[in-house]
FITORMAR-479543 format. One record per atom (N, C-alpha, C): residue number from 0; residue in one letter; chain; atom name; y, z, x. Coordinates in steps of 0.2 Angstrom, whole numbers. Layout:
<nodes>
   resi   resn   chain   name       y       z       x
    NUM      A       A     CA       Y       Z       X
...
</nodes>
This chain:
<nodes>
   resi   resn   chain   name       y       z       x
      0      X       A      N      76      58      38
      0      X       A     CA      75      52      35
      0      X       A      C      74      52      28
      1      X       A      N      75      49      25
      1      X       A     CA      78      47      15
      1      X       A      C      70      45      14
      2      X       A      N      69      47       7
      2      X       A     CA      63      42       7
      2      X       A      C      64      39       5
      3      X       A      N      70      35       4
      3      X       A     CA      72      27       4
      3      X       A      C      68      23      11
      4      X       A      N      71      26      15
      4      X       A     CA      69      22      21
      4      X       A      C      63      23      23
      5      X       A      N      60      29      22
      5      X       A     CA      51      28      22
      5      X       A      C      48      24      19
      6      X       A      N      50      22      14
      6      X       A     CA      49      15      11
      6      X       A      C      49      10      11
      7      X       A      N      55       8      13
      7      X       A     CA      55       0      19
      7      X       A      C      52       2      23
      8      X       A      N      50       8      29
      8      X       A     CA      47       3      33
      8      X       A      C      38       5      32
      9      X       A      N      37       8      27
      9      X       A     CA      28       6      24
      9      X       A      C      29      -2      22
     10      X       A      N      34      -6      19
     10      X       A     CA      34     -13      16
     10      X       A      C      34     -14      21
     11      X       A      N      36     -14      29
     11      X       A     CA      36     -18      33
     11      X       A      C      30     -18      36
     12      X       A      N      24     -14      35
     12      X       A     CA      18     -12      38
     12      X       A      C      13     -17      33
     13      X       A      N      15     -21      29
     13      X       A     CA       9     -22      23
     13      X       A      C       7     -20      18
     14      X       A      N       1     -22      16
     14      X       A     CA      -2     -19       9
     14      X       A      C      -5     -12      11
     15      X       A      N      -4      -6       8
     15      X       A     CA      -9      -1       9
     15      X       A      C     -17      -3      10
     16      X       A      N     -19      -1      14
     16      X       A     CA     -28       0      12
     16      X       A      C     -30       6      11
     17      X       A      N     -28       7       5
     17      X       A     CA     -32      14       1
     17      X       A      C     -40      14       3
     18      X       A      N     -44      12       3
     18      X       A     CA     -49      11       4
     18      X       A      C     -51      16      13
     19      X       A      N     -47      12      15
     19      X       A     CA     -48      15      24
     19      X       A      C     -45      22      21
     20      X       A      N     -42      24      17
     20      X       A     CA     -39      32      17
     20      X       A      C     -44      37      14
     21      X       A      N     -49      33      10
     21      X       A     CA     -52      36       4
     21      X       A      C     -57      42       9
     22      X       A      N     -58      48       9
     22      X       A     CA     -62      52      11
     22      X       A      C     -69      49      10
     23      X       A      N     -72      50      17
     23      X       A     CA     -79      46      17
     23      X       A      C     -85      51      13
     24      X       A      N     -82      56      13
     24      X       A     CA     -89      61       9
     24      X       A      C     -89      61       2
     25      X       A      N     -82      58       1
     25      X       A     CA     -81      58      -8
     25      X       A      C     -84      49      -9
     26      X       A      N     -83      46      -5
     26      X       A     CA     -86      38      -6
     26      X       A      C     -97      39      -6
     27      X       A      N     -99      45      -3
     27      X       A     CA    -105      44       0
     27      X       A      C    -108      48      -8
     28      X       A      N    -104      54      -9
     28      X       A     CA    -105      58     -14
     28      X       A      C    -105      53     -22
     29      X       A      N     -99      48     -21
     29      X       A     CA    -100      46     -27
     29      X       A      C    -107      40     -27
     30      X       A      N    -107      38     -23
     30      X       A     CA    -112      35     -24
     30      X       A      C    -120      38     -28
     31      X       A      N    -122      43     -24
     31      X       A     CA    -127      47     -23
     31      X       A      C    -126      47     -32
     32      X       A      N    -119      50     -36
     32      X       A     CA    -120      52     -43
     32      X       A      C    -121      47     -45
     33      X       A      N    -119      41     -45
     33      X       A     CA    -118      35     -50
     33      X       A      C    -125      32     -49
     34      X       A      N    -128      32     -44
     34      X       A     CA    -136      29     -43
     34      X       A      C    -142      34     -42
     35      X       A      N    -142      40     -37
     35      X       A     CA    -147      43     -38
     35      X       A      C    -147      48     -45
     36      X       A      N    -142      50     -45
     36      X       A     CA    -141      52     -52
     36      X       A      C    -142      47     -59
     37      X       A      N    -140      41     -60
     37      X       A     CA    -138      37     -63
     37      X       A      C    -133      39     -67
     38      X       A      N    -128      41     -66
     38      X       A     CA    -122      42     -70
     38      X       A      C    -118      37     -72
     39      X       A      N    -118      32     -68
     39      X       A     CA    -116      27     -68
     39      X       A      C    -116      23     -75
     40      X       A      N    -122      25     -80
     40      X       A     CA    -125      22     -84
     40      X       A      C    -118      26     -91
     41      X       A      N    -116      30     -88
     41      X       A     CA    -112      34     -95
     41      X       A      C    -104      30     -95
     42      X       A      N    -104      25     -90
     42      X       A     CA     -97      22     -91
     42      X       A      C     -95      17     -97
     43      X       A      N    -101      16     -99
     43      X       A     CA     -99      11    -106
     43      X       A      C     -95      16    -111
     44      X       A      N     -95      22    -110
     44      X       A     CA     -89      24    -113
     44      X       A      C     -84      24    -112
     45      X       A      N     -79      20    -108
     45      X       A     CA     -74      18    -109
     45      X       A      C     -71      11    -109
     46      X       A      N     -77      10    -112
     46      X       A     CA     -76       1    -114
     46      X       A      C     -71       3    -123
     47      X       A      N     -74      11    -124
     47      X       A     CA     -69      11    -131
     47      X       A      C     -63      14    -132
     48      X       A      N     -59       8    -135
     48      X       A     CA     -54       7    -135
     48      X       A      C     -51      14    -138
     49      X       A      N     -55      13    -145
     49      X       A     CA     -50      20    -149
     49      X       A      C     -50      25    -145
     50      X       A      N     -54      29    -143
     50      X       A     CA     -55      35    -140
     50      X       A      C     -49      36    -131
     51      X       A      N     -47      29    -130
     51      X       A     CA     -43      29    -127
     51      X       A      C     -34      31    -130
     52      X       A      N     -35      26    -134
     52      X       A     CA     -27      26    -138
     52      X       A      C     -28      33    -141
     53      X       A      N     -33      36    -142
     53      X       A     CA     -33      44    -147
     53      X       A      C     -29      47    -142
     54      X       A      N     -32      48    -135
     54      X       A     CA     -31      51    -128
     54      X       A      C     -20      52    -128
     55      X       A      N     -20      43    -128
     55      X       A     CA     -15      44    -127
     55      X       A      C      -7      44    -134
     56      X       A      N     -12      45    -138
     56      X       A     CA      -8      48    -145
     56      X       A      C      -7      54    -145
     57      X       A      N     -14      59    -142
     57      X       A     CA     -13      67    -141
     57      X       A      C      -9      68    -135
     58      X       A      N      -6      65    -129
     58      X       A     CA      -2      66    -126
     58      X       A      C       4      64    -128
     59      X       A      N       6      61    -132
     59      X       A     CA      15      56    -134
     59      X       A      C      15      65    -139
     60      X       A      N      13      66    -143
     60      X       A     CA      11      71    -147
     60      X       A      C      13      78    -145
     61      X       A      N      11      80    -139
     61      X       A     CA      13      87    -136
     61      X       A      C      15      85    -131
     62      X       A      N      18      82    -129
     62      X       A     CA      26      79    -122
     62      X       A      C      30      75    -123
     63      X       A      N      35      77    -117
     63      X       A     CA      40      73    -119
     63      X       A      C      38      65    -112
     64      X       A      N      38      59    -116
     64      X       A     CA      38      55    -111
     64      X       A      C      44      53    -107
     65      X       A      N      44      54     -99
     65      X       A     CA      50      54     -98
     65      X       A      C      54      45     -97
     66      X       A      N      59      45     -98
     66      X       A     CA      63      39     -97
     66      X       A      C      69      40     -92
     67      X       A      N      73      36     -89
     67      X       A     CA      79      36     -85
     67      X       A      C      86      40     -88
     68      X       A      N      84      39     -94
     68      X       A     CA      88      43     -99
     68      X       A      C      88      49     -99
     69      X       A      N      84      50    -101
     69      X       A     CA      81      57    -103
     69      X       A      C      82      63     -96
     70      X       A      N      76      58     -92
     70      X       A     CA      75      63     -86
     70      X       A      C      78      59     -80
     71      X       A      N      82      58     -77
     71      X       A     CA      84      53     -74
     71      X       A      C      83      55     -67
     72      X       A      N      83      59     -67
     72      X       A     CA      79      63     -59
     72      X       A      C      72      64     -57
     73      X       A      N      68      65     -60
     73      X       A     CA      61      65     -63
     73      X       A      C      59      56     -63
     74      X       A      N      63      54     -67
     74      X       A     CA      61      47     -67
     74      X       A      C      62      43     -61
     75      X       A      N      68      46     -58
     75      X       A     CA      66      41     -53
     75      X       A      C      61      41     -47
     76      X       A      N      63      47     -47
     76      X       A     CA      56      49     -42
     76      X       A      C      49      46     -43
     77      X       A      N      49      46     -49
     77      X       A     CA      43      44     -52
     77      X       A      C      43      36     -50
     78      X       A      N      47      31     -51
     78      X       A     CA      48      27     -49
     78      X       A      C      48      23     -40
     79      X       A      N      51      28     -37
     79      X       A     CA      50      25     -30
     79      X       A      C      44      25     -27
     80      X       A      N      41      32     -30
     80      X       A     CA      32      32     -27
     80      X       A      C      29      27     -29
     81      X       A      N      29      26     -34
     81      X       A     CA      24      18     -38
     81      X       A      C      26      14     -34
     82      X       A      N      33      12     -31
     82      X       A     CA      35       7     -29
     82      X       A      C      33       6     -20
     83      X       A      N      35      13     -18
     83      X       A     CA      32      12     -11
     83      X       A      C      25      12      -9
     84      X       A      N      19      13     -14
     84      X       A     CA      13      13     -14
     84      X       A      C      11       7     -16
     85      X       A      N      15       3     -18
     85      X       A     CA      12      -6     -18
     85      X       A      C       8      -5     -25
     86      X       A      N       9       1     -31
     86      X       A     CA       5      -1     -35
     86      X       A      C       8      -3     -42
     87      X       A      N       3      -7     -45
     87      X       A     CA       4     -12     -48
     87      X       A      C       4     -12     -55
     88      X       A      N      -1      -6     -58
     88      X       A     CA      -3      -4     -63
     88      X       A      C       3      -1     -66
     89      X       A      N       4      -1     -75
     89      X       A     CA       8       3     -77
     89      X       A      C       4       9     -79
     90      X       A      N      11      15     -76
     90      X       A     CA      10      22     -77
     90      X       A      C      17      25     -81
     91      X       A      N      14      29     -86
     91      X       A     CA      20      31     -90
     91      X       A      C      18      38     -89
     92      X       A      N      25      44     -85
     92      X       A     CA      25      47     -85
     92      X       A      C      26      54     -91
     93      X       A      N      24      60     -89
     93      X       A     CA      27      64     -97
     93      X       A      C      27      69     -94
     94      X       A      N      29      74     -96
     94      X       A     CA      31      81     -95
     94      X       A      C      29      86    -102
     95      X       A      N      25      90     -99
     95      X       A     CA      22      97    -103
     95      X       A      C      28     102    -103
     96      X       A      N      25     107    -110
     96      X       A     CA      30     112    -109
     96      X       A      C      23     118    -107
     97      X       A      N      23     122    -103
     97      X       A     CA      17     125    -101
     97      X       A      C      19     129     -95
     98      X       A      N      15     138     -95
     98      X       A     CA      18     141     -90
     98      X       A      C      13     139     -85
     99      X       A      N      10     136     -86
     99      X       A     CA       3     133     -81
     99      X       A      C       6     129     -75
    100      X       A      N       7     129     -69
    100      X       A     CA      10     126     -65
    100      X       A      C       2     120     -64
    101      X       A      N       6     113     -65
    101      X       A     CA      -1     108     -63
    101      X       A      C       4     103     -67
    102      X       A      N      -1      98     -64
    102      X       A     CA      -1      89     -65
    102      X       A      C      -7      87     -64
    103      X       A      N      -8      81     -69
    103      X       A     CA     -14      79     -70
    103      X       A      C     -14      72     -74
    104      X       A      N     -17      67     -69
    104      X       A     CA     -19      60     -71
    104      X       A      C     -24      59     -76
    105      X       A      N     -25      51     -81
    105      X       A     CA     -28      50     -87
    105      X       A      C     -28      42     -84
    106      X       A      N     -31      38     -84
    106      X       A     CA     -35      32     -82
    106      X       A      C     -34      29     -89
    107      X       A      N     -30      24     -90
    107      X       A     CA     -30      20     -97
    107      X       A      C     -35      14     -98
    108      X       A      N     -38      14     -93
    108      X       A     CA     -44      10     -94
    108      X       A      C     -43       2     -96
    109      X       A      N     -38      -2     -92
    109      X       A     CA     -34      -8     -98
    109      X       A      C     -33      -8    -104
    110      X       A      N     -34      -2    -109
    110      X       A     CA     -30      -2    -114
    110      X       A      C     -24       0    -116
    111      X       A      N     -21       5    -110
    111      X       A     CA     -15       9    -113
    111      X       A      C     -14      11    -105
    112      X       A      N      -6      10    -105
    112      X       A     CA      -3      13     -98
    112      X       A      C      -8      18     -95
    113      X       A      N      -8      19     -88
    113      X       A     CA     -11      27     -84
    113      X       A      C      -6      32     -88
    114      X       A      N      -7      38     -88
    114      X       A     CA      -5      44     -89
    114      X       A      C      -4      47     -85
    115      X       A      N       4      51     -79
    115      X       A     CA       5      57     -77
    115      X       A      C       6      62     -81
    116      X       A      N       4      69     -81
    116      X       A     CA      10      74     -84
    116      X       A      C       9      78     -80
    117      X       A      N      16      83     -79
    117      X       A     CA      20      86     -77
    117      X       A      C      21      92     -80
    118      X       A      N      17      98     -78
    118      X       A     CA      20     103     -82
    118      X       A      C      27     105     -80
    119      X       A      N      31     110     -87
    119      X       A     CA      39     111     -85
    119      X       A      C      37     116     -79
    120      X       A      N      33     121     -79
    120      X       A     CA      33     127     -73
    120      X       A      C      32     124     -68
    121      X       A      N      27     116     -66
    121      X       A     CA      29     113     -58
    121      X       A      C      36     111     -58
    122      X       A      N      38     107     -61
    122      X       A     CA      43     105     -60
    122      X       A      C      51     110     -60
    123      X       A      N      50     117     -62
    123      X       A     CA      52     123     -60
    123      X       A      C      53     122     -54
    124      X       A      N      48     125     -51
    124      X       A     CA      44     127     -45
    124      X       A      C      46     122     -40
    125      X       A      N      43     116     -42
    125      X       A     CA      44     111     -34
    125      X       A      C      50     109     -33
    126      X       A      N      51     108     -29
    126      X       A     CA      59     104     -24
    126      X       A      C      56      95     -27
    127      X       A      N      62      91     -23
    127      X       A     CA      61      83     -23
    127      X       A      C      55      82     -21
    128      X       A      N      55      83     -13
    128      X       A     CA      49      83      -9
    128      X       A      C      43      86      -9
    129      X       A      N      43      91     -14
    129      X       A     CA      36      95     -15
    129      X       A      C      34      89     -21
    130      X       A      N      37      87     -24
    130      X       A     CA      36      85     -31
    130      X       A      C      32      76     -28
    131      X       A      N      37      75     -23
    131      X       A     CA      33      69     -20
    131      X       A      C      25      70     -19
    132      X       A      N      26      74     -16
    132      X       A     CA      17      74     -15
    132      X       A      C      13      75     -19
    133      X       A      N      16      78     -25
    133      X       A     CA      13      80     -30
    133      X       A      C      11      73     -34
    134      X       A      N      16      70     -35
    134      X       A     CA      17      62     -42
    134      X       A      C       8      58     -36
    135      X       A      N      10      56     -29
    135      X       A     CA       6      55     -25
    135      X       A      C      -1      55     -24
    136      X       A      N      -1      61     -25
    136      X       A     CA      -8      65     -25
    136      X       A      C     -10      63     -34
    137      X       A      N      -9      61     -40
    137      X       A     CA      -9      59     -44
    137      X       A      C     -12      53     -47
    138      X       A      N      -6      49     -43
    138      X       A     CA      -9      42     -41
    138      X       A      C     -14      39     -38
    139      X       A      N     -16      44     -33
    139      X       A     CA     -20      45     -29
    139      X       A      C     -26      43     -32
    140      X       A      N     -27      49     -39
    140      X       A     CA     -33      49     -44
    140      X       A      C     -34      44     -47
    141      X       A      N     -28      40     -49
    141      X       A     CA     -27      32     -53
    141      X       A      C     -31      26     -49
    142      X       A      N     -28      27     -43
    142      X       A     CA     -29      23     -38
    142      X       A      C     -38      21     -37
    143      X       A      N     -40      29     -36
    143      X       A     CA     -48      27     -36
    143      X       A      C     -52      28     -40
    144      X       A      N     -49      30     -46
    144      X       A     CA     -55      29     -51
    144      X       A      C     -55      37     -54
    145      X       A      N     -55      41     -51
    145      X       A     CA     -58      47     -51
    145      X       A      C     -60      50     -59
    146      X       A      N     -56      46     -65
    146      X       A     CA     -57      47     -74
    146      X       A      C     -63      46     -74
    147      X       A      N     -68      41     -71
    147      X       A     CA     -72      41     -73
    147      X       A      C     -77      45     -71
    148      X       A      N     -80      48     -66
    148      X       A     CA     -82      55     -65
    148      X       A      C     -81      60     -67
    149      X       A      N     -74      62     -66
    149      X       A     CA     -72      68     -70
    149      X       A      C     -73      68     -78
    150      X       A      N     -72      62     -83
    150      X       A     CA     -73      62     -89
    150      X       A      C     -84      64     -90
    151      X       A      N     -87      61     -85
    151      X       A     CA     -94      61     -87
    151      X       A      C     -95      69     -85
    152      X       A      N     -93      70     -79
    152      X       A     CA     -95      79     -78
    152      X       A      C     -92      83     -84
    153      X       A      N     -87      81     -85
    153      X       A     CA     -85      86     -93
    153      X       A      C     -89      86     -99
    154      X       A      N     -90      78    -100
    154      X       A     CA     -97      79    -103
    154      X       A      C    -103      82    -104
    155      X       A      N    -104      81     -98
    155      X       A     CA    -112      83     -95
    155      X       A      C    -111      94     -95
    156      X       A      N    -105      96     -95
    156      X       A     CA    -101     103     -93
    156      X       A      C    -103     106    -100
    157      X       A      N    -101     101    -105
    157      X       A     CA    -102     103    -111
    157      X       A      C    -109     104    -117
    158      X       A      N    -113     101    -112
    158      X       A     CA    -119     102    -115
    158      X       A      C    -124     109    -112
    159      X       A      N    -130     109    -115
    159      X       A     CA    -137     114    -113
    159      X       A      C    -136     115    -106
    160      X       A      N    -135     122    -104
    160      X       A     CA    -135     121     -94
    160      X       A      C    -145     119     -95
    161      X       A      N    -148     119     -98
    161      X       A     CA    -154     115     -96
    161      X       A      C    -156     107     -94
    162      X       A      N    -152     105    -100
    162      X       A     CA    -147      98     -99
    162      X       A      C    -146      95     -92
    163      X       A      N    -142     101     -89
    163      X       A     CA    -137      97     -80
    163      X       A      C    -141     103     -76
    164      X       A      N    -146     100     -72
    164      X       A     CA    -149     103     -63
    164      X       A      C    -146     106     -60
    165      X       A      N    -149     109     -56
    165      X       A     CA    -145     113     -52
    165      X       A      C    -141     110     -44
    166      X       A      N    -145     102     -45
    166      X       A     CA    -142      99     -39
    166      X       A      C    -135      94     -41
    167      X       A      N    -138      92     -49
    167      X       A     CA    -133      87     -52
    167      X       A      C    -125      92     -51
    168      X       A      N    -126      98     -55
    168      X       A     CA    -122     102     -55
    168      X       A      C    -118     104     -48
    169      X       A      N    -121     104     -44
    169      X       A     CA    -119     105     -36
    169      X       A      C    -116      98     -33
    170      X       A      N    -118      94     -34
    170      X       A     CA    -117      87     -32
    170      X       A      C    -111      88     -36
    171      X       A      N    -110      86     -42
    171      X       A     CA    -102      86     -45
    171      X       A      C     -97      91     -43
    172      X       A      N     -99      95     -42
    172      X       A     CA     -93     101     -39
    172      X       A      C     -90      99     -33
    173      X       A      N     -95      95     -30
    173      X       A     CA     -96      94     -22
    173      X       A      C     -88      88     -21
    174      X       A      N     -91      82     -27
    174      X       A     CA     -88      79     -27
    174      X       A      C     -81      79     -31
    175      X       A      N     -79      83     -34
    175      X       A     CA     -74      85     -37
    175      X       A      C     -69      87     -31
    176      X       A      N     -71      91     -26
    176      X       A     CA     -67      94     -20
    176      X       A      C     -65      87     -16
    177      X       A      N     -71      83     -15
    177      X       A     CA     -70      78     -10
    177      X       A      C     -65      73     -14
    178      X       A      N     -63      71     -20
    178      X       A     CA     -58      67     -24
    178      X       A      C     -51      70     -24
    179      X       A      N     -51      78     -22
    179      X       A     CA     -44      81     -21
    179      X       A      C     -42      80     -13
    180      X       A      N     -46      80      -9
    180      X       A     CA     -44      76      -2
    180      X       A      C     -43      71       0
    181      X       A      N     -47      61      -5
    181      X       A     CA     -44      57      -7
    181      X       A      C     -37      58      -9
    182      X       A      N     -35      61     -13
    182      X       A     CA     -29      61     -16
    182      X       A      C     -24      63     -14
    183      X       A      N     -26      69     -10
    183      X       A     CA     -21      73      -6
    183      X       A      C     -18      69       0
    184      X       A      N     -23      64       2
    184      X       A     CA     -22      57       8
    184      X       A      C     -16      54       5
    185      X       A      N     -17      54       0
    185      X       A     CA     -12      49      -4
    185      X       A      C      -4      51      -4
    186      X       A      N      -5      57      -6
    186      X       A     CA       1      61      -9
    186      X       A      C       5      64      -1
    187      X       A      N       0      63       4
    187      X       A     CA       3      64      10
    187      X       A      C       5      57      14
    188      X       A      N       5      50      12
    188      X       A     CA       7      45      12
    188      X       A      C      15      46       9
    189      X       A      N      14      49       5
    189      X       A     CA      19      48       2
    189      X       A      C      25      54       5
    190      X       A      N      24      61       5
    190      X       A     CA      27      66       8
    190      X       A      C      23      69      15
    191      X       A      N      25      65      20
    191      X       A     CA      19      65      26
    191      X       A      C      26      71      29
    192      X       A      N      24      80      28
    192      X       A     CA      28      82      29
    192      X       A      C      25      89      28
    193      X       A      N      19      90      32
    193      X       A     CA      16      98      33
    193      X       A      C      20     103      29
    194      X       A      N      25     106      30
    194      X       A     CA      28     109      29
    194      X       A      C      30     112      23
    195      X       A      N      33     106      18
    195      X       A     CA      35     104      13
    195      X       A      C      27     106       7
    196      X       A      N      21     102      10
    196      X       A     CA      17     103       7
    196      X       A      C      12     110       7
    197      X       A      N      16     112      15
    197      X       A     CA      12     119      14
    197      X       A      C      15     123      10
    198      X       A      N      22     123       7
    198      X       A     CA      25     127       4
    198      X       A      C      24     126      -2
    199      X       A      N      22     121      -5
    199      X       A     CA      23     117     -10
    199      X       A      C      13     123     -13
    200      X       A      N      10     122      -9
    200      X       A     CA       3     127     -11
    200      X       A      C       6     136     -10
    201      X       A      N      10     137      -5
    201      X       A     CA      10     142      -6
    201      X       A      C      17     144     -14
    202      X       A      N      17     140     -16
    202      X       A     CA      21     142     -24
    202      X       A      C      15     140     -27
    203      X       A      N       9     138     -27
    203      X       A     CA       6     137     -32
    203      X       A      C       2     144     -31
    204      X       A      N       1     145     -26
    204      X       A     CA      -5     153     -26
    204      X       A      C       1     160     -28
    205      X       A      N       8     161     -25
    205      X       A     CA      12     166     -28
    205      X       A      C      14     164     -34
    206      X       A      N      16     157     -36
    206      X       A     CA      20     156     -44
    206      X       A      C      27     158     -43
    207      X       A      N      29     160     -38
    207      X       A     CA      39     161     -36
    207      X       A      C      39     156     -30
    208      X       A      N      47     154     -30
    208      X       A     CA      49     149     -28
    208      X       A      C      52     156     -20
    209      X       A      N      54     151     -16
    209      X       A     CA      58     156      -9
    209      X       A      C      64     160     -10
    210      X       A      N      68     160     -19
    210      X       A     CA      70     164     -18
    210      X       A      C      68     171     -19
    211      X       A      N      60     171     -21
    211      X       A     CA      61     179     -24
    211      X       A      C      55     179     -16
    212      X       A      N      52     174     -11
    212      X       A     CA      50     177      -7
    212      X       A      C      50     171      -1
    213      X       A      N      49     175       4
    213      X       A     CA      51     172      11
    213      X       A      C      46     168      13
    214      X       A      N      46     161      13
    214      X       A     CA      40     157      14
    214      X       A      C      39     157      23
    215      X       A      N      35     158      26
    215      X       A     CA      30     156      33
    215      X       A      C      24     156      31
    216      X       A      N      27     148      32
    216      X       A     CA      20     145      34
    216      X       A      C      13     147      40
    217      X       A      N      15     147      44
    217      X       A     CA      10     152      52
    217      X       A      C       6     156      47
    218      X       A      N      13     161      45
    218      X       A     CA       8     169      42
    218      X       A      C       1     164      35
    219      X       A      N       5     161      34
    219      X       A     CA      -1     159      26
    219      X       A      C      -6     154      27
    220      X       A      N      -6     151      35
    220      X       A     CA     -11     147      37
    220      X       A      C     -15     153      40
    221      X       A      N     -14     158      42
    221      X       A     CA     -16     163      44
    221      X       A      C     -22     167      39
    222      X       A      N     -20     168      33
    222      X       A     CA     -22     169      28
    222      X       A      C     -26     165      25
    223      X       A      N     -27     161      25
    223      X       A     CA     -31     153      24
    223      X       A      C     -37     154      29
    224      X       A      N     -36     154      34
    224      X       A     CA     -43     155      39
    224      X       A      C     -47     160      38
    225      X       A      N     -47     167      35
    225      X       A     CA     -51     170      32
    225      X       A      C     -53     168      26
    226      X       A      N     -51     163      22
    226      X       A     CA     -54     162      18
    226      X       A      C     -63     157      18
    227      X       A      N     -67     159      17
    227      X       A     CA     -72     154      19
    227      X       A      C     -75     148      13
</nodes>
C-alpha cells in the first residue's frame, strides 16, 4: 500500500482527534507543571515577537530551507504528511549540515511559520518510510504544543541547580519522555509500520545503515528488554 492511498482512506475516516491519541501521563504530567508548579506563568514569553523572528533568522542562517526545487524528494514527503494529518498550520521545512543524526521542531507562535529540521546524517540514514515517521513524530510536537514546556525547562536548565527542586526537575524529565510518546503516536499514524520504525531506531543507536549491518529486529527488541 502507497502512502498515497493511506491517505485517502485516513480523509475518509474524518478529522484526526489528536487529543484521543495524545498520551495520557503526558496530558496529567503537564498539567501538574503548568499549575502545581506554576509554569504556566513563564508563557508570556512567547507573546514576543522579536525573539521569535531572531529563532527563525538563526535557522534561515545555518540551513538550507527546502523547496520543491531544490529538494524535491524531501519536499514532497514533507508535503503529503501535512496534508494526510489534516494540518492546517504553516511549516517550513529546512535541512542541517550535521554528523548528528536528529530532527527537531520550533513552534512559531503566530508569528513566523512552525520550524522542521532535518539533519543531512538523518536524511543519509533513513529510507522514504523511516523519514515518514520521522517529519510525523515532529508534527507531532507542533501539534501539541510541546515549545512551550520544552523552551521553559531550558530555561529553568540554565539557571542555579538551587533554583529548580528536585521534584520540579524530576517532573520535567518525566514529562519530556511522555511528549516523545505523544509524538511517536503521531508519527506512527503516519508510518503505522513496526518494522520500518524499529529499524529506523536501530540506525539511530548503531549510526550504519543495513548495508554495513544485518538488521533483526527479534534480536534488537531482545536487547531492549534488558534495558531497564
Amino acid at each position: 500500500m502507497t502512502f498515497v492511498k493511506k491517505t485517502a482512506k485516513m480523509q475518509k475516516k474524518g478529522k484526526i482527534d489528536f487529543e484521543a491519541l495524545r498520551f495520557k501521563g503526558e496530558v496529567d504530567m503537564k498539567r501538574i507543571l503548568e499549575e502545581d508548579f506554576a509554569l504556566k506563568s513563564y508563557y508570556d514569553i512567547f507573546d514576543r515577537e522579536d525573539e521569535v523572528i531572531e529563532a527563525t533568522n538563526t535557522m534561515l542562517s545555518n540551513t538550507v530551507k527546502l523547496n520543491k526545487i531544490m529538494a524535491p524528494r524531501l519536499y514532497t514527503i514533507c508535503e503529503e504528511i501535512t496534508q494526510y494529518l489534516g494540518y492546517k498550520e504553516e511549516i517550513s521545512f529546512y535541512l542541517a549540515s550535521s554528523p548528528e543524526v536528529n530532527a527537531f521542531a520550533i513552534n512559531g507562535f503566530g508569528f513566523e511559520p512552525h520550524m522542521i529540521c532535518l539533519t543531512s546524517s538523518l536524511v543519509n540514514l533513513a529510507d522514504d518510510e523511516e523519514l515518514h515517521f520521522v517529519i510525523g513524530h515532529e508534527i507531532g510536537h507542533l501539534i501539541y504544543e510541546h515549545s512551550k514546556l520544552d523552551v521553559v525547562r531550558r530555561i529553568l536548565s540554565n539557571r542555579e541547580q538551587n533554583d529548580v527542586t528536585h521534584s520540579l526537575s524530576y517532573s520535567l524529565a518525566r514529562w519530556q519522555k511522555y511528549a516523545e510518546v505523544s509524538s511517536d503516536r503521531i508519527g506512527y499514524l503516519v508510518c503505522p509500520e513496526p518494522k520500518a520504525i524499529g529499524r529506523l531506531f536501530f540506525k539511530f543507536a548503531a549510526g550504519l545503515t543495513e548495508e554495513a549491518l544485518n538488521f533483526d529486529i527479534d534480536a534488537y527488541l531482545k536487547q531492549l528488554d534488558k534495558v531497564k
